[in-house]
PDB file of N, CA, C, O and CB in Angstrom:
ATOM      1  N   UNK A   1    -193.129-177.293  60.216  1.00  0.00           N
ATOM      2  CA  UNK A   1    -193.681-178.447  59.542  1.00  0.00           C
ATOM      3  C   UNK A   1    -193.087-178.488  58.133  1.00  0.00           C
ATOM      4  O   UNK A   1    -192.614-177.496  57.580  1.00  0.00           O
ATOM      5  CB  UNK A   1    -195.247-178.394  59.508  1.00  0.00           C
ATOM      6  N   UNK A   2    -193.149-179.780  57.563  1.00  0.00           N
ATOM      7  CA  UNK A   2    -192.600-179.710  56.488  1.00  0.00           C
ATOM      8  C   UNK A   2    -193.163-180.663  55.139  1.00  0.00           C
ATOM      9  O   UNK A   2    -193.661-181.765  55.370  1.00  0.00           O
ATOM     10  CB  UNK A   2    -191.334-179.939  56.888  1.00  0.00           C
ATOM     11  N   UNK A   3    -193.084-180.333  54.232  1.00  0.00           N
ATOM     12  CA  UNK A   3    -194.074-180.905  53.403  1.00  0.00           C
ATOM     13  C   UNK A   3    -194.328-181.975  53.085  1.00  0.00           C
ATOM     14  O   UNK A   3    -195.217-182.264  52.284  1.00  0.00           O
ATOM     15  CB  UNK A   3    -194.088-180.591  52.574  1.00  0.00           C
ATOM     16  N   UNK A   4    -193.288-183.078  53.889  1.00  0.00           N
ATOM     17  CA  UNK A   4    -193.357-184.448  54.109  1.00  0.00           C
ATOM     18  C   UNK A   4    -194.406-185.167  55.407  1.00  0.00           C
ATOM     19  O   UNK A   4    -194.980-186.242  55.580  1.00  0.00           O
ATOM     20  CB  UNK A   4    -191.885-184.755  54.340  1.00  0.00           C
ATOM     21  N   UNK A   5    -194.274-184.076  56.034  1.00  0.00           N
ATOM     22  CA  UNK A   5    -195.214-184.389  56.940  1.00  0.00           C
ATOM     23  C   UNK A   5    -196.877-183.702  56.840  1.00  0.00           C
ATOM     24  O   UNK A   5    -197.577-183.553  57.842  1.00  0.00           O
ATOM     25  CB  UNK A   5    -194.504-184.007  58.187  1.00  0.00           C
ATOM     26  N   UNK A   6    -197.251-183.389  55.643  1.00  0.00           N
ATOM     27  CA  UNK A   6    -198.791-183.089  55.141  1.00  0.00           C
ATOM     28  C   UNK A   6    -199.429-184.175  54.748  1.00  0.00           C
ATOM     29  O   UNK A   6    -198.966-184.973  53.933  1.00  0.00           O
ATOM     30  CB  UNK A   6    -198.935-182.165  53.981  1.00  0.00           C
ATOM     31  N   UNK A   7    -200.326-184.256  55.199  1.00  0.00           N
ATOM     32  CA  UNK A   7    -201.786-185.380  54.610  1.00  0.00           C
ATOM     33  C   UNK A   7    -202.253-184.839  53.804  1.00  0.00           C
ATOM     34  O   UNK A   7    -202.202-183.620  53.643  1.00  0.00           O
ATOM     35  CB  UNK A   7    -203.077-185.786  55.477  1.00  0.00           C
ATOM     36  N   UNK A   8    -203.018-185.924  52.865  1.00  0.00           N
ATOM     37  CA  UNK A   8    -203.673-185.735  51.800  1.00  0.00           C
ATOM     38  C   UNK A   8    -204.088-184.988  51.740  1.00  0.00           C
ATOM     39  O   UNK A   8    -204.612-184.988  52.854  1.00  0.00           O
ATOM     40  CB  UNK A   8    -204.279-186.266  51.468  1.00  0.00           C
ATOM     41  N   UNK A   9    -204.645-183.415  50.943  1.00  0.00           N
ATOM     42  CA  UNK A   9    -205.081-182.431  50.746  1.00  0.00           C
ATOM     43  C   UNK A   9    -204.666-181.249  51.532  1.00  0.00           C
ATOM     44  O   UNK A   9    -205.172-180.130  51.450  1.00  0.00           O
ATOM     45  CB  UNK A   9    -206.141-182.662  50.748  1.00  0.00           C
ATOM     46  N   UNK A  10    -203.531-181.670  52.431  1.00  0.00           N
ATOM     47  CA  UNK A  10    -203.241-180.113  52.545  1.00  0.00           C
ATOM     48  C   UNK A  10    -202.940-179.490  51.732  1.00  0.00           C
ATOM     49  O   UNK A  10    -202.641-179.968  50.638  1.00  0.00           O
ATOM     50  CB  UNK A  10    -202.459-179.723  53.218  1.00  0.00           C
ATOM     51  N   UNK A  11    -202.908-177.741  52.086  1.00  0.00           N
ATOM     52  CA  UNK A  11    -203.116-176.510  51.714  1.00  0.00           C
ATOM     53  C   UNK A  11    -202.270-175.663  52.142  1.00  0.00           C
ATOM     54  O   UNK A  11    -202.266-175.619  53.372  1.00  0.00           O
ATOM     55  CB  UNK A  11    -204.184-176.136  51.981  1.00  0.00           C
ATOM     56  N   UNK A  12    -201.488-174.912  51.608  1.00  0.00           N
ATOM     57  CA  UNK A  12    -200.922-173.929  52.288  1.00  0.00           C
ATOM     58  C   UNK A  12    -199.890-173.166  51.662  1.00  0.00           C
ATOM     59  O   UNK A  12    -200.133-173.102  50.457  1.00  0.00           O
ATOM     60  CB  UNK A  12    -200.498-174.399  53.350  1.00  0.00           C
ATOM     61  N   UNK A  13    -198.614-172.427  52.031  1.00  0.00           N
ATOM     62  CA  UNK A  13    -197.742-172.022  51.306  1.00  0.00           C
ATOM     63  C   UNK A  13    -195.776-172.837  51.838  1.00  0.00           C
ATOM     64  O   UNK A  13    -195.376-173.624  52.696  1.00  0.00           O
ATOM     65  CB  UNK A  13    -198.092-170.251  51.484  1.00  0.00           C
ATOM     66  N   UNK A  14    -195.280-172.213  50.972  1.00  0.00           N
ATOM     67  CA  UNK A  14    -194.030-172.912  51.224  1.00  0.00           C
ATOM     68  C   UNK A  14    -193.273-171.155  51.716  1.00  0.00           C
ATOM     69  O   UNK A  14    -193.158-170.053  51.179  1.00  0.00           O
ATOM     70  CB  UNK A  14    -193.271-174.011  49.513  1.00  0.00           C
ATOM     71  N   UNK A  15    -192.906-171.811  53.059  1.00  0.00           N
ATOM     72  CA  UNK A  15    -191.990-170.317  53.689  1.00  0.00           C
ATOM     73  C   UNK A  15    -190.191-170.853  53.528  1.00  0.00           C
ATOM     74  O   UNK A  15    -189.293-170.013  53.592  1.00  0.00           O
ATOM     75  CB  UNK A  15    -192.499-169.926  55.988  1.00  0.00           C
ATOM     76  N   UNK A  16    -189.955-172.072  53.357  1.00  0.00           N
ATOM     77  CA  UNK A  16    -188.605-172.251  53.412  1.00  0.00           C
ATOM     78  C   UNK A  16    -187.926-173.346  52.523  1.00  0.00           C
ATOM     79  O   UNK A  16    -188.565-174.388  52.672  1.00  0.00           O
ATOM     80  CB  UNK A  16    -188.333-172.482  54.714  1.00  0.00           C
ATOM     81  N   UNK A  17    -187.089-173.485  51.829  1.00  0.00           N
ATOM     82  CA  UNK A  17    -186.095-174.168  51.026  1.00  0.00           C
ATOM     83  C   UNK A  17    -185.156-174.825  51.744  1.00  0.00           C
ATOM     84  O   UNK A  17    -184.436-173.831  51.834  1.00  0.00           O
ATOM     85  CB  UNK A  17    -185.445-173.346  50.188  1.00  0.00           C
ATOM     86  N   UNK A  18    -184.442-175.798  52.436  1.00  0.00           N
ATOM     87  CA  UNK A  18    -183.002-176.300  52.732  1.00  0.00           C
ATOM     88  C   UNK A  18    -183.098-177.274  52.281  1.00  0.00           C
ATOM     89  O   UNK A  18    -184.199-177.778  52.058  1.00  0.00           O
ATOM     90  CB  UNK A  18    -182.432-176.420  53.989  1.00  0.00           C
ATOM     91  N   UNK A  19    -181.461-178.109  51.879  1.00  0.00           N
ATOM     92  CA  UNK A  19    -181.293-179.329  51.242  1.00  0.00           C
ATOM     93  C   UNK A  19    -179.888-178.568  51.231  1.00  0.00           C
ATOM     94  O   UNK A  19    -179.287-177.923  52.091  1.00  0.00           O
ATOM     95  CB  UNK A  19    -182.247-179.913  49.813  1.00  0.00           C
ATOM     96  N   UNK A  20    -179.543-178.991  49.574  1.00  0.00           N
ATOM     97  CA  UNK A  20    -177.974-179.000  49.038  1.00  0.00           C
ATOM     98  C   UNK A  20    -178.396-177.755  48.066  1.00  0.00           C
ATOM     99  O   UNK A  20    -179.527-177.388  47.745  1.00  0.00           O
ATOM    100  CB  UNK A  20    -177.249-180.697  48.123  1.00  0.00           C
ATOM    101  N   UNK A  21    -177.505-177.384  47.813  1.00  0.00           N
ATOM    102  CA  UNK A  21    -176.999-176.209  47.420  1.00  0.00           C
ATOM    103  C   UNK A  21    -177.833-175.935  46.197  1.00  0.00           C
ATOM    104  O   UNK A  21    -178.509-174.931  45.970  1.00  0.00           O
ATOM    105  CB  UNK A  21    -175.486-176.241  47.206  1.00  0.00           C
ATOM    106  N   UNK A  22    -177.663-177.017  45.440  1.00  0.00           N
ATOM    107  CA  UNK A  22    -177.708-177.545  43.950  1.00  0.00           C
ATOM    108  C   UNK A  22    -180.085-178.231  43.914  1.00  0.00           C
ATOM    109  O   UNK A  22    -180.922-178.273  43.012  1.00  0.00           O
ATOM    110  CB  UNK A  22    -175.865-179.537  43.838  1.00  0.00           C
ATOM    111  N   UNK A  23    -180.109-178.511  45.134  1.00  0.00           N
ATOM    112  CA  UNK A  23    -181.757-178.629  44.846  1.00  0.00           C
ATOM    113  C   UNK A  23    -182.312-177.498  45.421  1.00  0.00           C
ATOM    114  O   UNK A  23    -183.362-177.309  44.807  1.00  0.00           O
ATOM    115  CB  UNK A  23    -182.544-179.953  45.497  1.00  0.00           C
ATOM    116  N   UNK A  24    -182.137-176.407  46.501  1.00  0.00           N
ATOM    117  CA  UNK A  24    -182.356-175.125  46.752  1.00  0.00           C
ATOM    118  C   UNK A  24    -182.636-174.777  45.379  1.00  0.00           C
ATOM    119  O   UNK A  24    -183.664-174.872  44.708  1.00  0.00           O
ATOM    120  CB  UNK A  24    -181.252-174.369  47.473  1.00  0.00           C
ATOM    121  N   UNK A  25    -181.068-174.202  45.031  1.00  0.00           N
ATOM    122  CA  UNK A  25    -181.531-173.430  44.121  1.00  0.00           C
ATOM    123  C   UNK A  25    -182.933-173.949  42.845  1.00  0.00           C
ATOM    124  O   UNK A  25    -183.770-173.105  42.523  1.00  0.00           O
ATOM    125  CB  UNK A  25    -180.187-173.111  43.523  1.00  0.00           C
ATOM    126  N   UNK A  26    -182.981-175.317  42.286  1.00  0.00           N
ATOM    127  CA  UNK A  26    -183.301-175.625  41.216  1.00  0.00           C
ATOM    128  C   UNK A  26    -184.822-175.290  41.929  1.00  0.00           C
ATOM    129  O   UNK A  26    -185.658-174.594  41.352  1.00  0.00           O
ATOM    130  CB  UNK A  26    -182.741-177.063  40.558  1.00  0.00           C
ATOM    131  N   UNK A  27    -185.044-175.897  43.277  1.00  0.00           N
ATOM    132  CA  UNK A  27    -186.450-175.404  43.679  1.00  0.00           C
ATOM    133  C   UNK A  27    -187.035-173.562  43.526  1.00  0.00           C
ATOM    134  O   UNK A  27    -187.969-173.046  42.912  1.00  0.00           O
ATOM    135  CB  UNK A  27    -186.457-175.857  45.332  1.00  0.00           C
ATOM    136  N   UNK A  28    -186.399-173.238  44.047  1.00  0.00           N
ATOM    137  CA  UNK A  28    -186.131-171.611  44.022  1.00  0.00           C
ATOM    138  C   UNK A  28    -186.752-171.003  42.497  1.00  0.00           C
ATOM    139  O   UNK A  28    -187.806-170.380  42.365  1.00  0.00           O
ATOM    140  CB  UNK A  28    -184.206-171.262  44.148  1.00  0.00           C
ATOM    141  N   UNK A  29    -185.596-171.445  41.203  1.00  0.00           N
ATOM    142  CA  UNK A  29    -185.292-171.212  40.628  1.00  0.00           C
ATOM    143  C   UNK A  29    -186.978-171.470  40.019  1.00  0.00           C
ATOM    144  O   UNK A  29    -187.607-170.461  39.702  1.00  0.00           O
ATOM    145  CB  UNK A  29    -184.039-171.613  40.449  1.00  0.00           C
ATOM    146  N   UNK A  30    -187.633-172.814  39.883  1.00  0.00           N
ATOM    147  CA  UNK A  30    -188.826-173.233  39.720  1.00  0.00           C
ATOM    148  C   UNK A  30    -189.996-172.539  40.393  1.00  0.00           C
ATOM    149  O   UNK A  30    -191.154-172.887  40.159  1.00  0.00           O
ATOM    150  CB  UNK A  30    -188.773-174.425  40.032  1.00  0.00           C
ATOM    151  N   UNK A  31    -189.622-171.336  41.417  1.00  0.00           N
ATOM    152  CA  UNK A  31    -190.849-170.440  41.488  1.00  0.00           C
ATOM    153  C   UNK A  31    -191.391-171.171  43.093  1.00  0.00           C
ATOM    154  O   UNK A  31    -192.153-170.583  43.860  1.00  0.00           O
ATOM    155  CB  UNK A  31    -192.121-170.662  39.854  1.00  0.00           C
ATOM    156  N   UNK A  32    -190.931-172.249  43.295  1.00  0.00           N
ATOM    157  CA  UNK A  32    -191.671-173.048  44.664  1.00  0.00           C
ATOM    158  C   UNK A  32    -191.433-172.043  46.127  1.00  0.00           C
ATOM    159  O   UNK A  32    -192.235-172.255  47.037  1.00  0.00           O
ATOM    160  CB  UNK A  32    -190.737-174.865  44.973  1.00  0.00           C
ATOM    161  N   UNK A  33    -190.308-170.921  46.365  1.00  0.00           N
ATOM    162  CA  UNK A  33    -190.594-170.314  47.356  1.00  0.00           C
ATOM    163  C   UNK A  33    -191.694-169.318  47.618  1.00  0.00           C
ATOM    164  O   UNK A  33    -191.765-168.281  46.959  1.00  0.00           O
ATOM    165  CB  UNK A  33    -189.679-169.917  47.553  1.00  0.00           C
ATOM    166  N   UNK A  34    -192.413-169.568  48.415  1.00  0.00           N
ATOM    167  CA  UNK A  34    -193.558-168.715  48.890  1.00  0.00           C
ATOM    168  C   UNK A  34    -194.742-169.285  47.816  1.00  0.00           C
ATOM    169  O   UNK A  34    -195.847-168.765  47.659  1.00  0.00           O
ATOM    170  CB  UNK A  34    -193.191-166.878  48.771  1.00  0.00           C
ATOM    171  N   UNK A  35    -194.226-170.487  47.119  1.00  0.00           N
ATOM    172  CA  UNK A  35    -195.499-170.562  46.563  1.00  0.00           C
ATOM    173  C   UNK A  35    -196.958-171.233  47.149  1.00  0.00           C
ATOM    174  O   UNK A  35    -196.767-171.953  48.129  1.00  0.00           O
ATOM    175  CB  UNK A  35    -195.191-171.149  45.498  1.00  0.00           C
ATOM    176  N   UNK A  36    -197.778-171.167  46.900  1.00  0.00           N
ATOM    177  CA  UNK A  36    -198.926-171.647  47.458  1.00  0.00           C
ATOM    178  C   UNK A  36    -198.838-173.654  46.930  1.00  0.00           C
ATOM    179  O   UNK A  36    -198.376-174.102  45.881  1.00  0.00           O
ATOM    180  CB  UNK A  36    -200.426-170.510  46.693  1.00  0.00           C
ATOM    181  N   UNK A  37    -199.398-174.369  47.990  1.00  0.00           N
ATOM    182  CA  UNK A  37    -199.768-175.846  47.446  1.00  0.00           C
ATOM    183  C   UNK A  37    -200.645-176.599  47.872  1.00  0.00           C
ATOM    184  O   UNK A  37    -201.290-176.239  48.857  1.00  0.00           O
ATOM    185  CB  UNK A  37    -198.897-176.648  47.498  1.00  0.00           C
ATOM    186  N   UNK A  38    -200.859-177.612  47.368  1.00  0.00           N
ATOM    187  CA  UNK A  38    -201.685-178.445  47.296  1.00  0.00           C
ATOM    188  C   UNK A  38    -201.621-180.220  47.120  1.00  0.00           C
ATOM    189  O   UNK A  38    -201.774-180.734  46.011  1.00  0.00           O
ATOM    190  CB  UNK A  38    -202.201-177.869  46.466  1.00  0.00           C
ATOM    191  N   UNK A  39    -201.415-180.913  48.169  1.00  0.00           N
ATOM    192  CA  UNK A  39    -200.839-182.191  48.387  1.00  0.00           C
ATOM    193  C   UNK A  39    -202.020-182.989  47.674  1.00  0.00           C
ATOM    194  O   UNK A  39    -203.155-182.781  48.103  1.00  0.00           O
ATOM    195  CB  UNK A  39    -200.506-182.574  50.042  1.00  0.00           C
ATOM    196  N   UNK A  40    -201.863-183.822  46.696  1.00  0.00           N
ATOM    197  CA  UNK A  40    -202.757-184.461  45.805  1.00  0.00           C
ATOM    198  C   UNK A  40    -202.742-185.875  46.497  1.00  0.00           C
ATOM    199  O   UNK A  40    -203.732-186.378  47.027  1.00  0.00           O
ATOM    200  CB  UNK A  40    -202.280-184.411  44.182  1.00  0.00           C
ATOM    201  N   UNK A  41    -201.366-186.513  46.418  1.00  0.00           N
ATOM    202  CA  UNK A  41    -201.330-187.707  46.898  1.00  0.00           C
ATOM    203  C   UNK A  41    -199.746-188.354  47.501  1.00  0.00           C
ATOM    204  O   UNK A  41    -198.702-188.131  46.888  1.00  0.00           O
ATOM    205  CB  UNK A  41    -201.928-188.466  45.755  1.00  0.00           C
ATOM    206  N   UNK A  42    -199.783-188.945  48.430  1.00  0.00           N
ATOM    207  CA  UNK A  42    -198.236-189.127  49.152  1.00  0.00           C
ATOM    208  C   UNK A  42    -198.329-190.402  49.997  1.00  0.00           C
ATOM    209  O   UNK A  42    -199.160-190.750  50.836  1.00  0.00           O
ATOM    210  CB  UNK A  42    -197.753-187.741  50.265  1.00  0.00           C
ATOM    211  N   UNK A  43    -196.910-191.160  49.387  1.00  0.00           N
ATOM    212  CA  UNK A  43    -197.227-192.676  50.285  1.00  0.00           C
ATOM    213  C   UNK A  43    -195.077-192.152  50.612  1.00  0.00           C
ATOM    214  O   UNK A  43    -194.340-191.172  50.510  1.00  0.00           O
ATOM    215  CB  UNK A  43    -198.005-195.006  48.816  1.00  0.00           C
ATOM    216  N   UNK A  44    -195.014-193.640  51.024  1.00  0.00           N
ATOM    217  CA  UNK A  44    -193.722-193.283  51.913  1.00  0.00           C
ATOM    218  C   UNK A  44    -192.339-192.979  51.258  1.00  0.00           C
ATOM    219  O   UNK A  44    -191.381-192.904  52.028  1.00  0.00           O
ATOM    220  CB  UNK A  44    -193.443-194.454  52.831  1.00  0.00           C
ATOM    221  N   UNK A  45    -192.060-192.739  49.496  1.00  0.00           N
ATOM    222  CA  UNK A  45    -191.164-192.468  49.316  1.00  0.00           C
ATOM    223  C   UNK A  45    -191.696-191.244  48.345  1.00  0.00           C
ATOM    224  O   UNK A  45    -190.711-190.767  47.781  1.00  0.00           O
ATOM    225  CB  UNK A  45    -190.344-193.539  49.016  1.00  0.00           C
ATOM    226  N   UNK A  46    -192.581-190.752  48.058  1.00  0.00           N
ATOM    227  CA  UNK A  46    -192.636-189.597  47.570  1.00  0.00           C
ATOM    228  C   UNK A  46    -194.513-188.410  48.304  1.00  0.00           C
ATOM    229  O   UNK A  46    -195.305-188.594  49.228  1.00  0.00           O
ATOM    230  CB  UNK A  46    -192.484-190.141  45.671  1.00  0.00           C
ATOM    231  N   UNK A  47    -194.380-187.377  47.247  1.00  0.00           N
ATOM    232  CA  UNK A  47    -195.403-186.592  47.746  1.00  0.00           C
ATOM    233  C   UNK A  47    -195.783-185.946  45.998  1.00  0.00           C
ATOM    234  O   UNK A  47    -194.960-185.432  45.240  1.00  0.00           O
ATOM    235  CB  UNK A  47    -194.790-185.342  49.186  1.00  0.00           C
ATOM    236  N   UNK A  48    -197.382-186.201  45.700  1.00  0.00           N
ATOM    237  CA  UNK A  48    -197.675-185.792  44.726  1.00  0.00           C
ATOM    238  C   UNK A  48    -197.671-184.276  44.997  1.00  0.00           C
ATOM    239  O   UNK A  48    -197.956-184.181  46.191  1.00  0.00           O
ATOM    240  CB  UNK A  48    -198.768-186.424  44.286  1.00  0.00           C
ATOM    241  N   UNK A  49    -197.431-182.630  44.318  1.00  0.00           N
ATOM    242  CA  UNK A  49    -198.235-181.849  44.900  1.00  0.00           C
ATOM    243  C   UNK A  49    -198.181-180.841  43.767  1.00  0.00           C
ATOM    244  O   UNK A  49    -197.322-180.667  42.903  1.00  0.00           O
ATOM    245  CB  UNK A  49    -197.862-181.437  46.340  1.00  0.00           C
ATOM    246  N   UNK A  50    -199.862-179.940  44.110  1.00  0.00           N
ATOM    247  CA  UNK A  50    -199.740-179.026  42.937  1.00  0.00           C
ATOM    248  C   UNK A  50    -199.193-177.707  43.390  1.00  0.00           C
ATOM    249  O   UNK A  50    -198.927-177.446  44.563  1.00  0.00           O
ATOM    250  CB  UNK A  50    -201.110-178.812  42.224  1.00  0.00           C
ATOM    251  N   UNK A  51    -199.004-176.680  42.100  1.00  0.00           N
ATOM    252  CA  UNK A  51    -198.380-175.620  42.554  1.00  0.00           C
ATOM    253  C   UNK A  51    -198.679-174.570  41.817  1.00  0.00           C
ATOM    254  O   UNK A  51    -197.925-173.984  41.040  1.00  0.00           O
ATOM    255  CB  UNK A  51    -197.130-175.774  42.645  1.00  0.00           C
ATOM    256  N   UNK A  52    -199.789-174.329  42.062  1.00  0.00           N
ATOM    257  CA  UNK A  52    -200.605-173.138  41.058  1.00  0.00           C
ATOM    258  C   UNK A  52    -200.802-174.037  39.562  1.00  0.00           C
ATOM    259  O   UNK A  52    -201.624-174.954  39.578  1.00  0.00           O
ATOM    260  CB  UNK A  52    -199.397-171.379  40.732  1.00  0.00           C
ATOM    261  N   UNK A  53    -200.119-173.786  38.426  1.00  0.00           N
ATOM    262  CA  UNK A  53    -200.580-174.291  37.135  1.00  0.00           C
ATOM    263  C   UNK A  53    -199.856-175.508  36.864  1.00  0.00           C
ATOM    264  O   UNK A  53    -199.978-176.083  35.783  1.00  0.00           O
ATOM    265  CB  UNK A  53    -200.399-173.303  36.009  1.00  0.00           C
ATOM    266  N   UNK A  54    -198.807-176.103  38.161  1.00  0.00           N
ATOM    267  CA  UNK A  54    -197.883-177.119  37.369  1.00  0.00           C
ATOM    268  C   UNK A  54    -197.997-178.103  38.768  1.00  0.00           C
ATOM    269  O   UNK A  54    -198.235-177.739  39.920  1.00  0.00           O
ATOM    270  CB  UNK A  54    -196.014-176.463  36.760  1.00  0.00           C
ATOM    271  N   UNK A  55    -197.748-179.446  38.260  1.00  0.00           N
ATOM    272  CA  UNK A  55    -198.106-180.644  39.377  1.00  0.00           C
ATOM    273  C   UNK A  55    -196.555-181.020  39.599  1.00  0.00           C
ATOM    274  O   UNK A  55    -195.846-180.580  38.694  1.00  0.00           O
ATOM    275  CB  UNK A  55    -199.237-182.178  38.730  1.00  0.00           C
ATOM    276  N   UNK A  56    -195.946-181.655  40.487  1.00  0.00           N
ATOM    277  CA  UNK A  56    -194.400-182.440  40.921  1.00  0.00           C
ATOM    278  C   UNK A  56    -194.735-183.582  41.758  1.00  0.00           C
ATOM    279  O   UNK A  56    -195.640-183.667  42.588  1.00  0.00           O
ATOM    280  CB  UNK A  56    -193.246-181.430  41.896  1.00  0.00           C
ATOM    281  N   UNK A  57    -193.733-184.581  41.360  1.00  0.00           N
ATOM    282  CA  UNK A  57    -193.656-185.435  42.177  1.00  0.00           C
ATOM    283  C   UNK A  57    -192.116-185.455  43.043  1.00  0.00           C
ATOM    284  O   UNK A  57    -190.970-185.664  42.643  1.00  0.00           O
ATOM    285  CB  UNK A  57    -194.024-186.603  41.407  1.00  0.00           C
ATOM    286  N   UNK A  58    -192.561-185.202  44.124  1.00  0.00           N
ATOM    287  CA  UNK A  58    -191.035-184.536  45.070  1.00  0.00           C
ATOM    288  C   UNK A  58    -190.724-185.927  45.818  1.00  0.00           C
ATOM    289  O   UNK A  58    -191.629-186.530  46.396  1.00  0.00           O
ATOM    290  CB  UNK A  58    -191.394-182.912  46.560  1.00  0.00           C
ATOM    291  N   UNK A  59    -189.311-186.441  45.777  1.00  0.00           N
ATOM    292  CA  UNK A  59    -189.176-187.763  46.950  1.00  0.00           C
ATOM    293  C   UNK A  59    -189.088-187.073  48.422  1.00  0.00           C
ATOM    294  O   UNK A  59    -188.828-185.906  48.714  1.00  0.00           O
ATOM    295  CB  UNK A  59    -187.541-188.831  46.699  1.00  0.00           C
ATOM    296  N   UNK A  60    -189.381-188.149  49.222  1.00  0.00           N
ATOM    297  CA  UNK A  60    -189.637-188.107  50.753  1.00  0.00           C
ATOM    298  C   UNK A  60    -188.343-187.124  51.196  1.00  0.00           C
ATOM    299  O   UNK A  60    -188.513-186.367  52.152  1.00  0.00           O
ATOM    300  CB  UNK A  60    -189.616-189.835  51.561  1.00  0.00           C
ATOM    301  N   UNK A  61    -187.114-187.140  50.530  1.00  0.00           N
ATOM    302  CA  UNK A  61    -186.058-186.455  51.330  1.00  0.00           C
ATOM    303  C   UNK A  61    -185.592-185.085  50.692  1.00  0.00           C
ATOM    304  O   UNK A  61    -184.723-184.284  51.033  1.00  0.00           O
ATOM    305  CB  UNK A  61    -184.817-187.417  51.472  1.00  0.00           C
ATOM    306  N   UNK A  62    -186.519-185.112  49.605  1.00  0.00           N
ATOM    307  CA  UNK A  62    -186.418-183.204  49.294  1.00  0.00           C
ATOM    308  C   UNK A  62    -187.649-182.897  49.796  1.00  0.00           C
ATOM    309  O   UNK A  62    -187.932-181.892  49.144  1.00  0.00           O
ATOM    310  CB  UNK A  62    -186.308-182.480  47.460  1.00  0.00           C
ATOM    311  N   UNK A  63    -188.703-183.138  50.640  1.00  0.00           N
ATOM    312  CA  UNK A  63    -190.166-183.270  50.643  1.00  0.00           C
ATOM    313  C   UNK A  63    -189.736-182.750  51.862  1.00  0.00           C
ATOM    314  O   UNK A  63    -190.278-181.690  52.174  1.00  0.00           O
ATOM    315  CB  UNK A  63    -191.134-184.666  50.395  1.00  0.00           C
ATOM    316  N   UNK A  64    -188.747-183.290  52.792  1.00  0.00           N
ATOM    317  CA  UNK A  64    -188.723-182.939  53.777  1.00  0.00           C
ATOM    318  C   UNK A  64    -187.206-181.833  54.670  1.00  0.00           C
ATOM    319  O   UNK A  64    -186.731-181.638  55.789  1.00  0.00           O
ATOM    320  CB  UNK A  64    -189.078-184.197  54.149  1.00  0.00           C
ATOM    321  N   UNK A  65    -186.979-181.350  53.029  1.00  0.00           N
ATOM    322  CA  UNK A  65    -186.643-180.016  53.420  1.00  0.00           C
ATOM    323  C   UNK A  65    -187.159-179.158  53.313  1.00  0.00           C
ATOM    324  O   UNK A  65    -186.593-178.126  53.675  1.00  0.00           O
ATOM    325  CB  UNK A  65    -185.894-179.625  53.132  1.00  0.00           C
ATOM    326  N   UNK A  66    -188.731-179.063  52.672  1.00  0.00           N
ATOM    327  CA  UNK A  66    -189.406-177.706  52.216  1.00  0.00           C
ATOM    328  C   UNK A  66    -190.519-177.302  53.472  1.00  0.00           C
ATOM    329  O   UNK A  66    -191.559-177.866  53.814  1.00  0.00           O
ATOM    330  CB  UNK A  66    -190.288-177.943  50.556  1.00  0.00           C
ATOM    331  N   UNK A  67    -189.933-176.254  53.924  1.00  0.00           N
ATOM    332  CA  UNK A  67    -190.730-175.907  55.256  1.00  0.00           C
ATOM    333  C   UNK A  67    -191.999-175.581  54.803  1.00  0.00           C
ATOM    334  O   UNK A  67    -192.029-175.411  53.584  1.00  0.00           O
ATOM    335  CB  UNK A  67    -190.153-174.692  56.152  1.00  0.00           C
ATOM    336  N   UNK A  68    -193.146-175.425  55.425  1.00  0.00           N
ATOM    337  CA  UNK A  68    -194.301-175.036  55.090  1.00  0.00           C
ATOM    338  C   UNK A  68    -195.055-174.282  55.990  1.00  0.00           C
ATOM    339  O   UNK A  68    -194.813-174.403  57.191  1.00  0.00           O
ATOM    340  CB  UNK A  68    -194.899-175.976  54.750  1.00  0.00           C
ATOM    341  N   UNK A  69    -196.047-173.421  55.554  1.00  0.00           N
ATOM    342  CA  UNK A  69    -197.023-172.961  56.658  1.00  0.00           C
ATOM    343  C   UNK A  69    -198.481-173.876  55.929  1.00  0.00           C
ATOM    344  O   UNK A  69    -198.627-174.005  54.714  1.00  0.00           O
ATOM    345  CB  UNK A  69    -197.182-170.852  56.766  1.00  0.00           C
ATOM    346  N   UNK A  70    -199.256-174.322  56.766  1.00  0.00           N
ATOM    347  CA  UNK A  70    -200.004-174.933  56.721  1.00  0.00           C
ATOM    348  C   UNK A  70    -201.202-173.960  56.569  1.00  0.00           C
ATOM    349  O   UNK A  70    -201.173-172.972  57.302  1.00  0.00           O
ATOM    350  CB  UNK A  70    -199.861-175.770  57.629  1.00  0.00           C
ATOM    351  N   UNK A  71    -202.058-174.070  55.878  1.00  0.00           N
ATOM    352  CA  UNK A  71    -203.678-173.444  55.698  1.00  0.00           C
ATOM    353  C   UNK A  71    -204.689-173.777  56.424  1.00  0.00           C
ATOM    354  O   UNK A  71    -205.793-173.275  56.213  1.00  0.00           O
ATOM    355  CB  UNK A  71    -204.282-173.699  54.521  1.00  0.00           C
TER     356      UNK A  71
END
């Protein structure tokens, strides 16, 4: 599953990163692997979500490279 495909208030952690080379890393780099989240709000070109102390607004097509395990 992937974090484009979470409804409002899911919960859970992030187990995987793919995209381009260049948003991997910057995600990575930002602490988002294995981090825990929290989907605030998401319509069809982006996904609000929190991430422990800091909030992002991710578009639909980096949203839906970040694998997830669901809570």
């Amino acid at each position: 599953m992937t974090l484009f495909d979470c409804s409002t208030g899911s919960i859970g952690k992030v187990t995987e990163i793919n995209g381009g080379d260049q948003t991997r890393r910057r995600l990575v780099d930002l602490g988002l692997l294995n981090a825990r989240y929290h989907v605030r709000a998401r319509n069809k070109h982006s996904v609000l979500v929190d991430f422990g102390s800091a909030s992002c607004v991710i578009r639909s097509d980096v949203a839906a490279n970040i694998k997830i395990l669901e809570r």
